[in-house]
C-alpha positions as CSV (number, residue, x, y, z in Angstrom):
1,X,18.5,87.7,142.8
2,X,16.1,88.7,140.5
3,X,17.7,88.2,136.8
4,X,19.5,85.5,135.3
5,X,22.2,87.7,134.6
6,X,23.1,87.7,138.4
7,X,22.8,84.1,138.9
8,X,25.9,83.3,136.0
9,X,27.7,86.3,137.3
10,X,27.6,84.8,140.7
11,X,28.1,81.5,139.4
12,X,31.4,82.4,138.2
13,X,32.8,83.5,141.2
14,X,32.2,80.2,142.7
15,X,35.3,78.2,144.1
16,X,35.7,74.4,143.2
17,X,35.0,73.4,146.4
18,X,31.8,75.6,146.7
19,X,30.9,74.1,143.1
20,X,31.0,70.5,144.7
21,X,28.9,70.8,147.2
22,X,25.9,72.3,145.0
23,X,26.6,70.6,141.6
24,X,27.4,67.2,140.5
25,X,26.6,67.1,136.9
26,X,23.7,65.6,135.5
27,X,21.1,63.6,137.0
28,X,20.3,63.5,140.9
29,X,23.0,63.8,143.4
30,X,21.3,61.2,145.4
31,X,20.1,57.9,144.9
32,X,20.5,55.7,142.5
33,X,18.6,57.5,140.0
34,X,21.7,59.3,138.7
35,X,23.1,56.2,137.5
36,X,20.5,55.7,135.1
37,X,20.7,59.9,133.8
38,X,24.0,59.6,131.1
39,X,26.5,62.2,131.3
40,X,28.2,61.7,128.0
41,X,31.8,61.2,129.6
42,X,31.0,64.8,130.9
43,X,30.2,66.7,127.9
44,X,27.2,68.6,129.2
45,X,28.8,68.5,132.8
46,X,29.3,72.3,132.4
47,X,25.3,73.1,131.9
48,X,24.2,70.8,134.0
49,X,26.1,72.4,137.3
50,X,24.7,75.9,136.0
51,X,21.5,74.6,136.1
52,X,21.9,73.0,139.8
53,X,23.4,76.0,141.1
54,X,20.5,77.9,140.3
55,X,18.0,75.6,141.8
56,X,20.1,75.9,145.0
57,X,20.2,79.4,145.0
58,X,16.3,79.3,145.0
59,X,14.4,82.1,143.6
60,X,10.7,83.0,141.6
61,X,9.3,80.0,139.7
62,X,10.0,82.0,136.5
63,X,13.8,81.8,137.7
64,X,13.9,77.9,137.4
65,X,12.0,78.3,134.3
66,X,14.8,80.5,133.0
67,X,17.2,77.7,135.0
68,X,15.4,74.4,132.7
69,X,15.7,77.0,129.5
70,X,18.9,77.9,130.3
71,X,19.9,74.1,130.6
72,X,18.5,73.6,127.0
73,X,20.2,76.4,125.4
74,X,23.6,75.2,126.8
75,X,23.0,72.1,125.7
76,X,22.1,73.2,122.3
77,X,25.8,75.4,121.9
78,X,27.9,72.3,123.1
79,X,26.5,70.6,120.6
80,X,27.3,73.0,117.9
81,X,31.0,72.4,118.4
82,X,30.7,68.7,117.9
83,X,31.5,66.7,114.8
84,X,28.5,66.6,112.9
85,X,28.0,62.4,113.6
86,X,28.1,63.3,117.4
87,X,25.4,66.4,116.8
88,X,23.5,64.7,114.7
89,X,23.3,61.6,117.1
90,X,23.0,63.9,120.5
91,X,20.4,66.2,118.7
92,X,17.6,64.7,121.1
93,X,19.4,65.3,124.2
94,X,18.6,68.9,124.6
95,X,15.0,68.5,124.5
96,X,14.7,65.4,126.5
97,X,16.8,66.9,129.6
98,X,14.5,70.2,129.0
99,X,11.4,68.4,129.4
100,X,12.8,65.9,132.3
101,X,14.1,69.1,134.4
102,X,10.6,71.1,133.3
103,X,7.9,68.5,134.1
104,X,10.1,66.9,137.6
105,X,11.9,69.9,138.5
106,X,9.3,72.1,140.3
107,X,9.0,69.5,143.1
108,X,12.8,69.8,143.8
109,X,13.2,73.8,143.1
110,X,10.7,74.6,145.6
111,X,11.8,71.7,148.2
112,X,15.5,71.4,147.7
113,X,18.3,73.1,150.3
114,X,18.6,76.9,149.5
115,X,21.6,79.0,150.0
116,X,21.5,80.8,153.2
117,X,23.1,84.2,152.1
């Protein structure tokens, strides 16, 4: 795949239990590391399996660049439907998952298990 575009339209079609078995939400899907990485009772569940399918599908470096953007942007428009307390109080998440996934993610795009297809 060679455009963003084809990763979400691909992403779509995925089935629940295809979903499970390369997302889990935010933070690692190993270790304990993932306890420590909050999920926000799920709120940015939704962009956080986006951006893990598309460092499973594998790709250019500028694709998981567009994957950690991606991630940001998503972030950015859940919060835009939240009270403005919650927005105002989450405002730093965006950028702080960005920069985690930007600066630690290159070791796990390249290594990580790729789709086969």
């Amino acid at each position: 795949m060679n455009n963003l575009f084809e990763y979400l339209d691909e992403y779509k079609l995925l089935t629940p239990k295809e979903l499970a078995y390369v997302a889990n939400g935010c933070g690692p899907k190993f270790g304990t590391l993932g306890d420590w990485v909050p999920d926000f009772n799920g709120l940015y569940t939704p962009a956080c399996n986006l951006h893990d399918w598309i460092y499973w599908s594998g790709g250019p470096d500028s694709m998981r660049d567009l994957a950690d953007l991606n991630l940001k942007s998503d972030m950015e428009k859940i919060n835009t439907g939240l009270s403005w307390w919650k927005r105002w109080s989450l405002a730093w998440a965006p950028r702080v998952y960005y920069w985690v996934v930007s600066y630690f993610g290159a070791p796990v795009y390249s290594s990580s298990e790729k789709r086969k297809t």
